[in-house]
C-alpha positions in Angstrom: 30.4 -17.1 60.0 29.9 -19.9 57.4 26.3 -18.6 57.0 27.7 -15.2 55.9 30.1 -16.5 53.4 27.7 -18.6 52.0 25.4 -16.3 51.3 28.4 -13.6 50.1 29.4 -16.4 48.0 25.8 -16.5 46.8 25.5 -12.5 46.3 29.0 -12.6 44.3 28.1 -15.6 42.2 25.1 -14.2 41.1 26.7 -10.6 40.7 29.5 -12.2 38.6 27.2 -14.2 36.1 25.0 -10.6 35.3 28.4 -8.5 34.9 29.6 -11.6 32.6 26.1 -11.2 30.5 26.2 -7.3 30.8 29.7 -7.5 29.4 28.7 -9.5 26.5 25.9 -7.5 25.9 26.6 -5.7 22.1 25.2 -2.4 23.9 28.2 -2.6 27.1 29.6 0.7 27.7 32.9 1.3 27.2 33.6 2.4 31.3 31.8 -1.4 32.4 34.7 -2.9 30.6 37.4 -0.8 31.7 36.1 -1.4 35.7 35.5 -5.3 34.6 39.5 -5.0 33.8 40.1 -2.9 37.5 38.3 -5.3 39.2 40.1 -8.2 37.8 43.4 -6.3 38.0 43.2 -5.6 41.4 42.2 -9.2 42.5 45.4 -10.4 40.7 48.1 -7.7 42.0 49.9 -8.0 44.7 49.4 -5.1 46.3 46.3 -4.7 48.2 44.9 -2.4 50.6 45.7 -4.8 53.7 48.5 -7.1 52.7 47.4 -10.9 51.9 50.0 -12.1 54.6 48.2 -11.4 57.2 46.6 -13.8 59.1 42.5 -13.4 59.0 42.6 -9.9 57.8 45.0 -10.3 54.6 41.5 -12.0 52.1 39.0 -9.4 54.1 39.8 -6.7 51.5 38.9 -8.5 48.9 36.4 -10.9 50.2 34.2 -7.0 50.8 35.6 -5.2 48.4 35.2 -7.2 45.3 31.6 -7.5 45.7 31.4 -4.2 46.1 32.7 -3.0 43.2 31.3 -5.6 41.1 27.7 -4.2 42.8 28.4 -0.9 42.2 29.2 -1.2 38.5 26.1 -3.5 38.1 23.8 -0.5 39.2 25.3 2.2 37.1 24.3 0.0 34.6 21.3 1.5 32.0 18.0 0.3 32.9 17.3 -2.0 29.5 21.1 -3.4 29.5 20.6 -4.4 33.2 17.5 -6.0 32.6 18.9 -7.8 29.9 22.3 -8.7 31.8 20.0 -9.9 34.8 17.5 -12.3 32.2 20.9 -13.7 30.6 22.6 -14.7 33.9 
């Protein structure tokens, strides 16, 4: 179990730093910011897919589903801005 976070935390960290670069890139779409802000939004609400009150389960959605999304904006990224996001980070 501690294996797998560490190496999610790994994954994310590394995945966090190119969508920070790719965001700060002059040529950053318009859509990467407005998921950026989604992301972000959805980590701070309080209302989640499984509620945070529960015990083991409540961080799961977010612990999988961050990452995720943060992946998934990171490869509908153009080739030359993620190239450049990913020699920034």
């Amino acid at each position: 179990m501690f294996k797998r976070l560490t190496l999610l935390w790994t994954v994310l960290r590394g995945d966090a730093r190119q969508l920070w670069a790719a965001l700060r890139h002059p040529a950053a779409p318009g859509w990467l910011k407005l998921g950026t802000a989604l992301i972000v939004l959805y980590v701070l609400s309080p209302i989640d897919l499984v509620p945070d009150f529960i015990p083991g389960l409540g961080m799961v959605d977010d612990i999988v589903l961050v990452p995720l999304a943060i992946r998934w904006l990171l490869q509908r990224l153009p080739p030359a801005l993620r190239e450049a996001a990913a020699r920034r980070r």
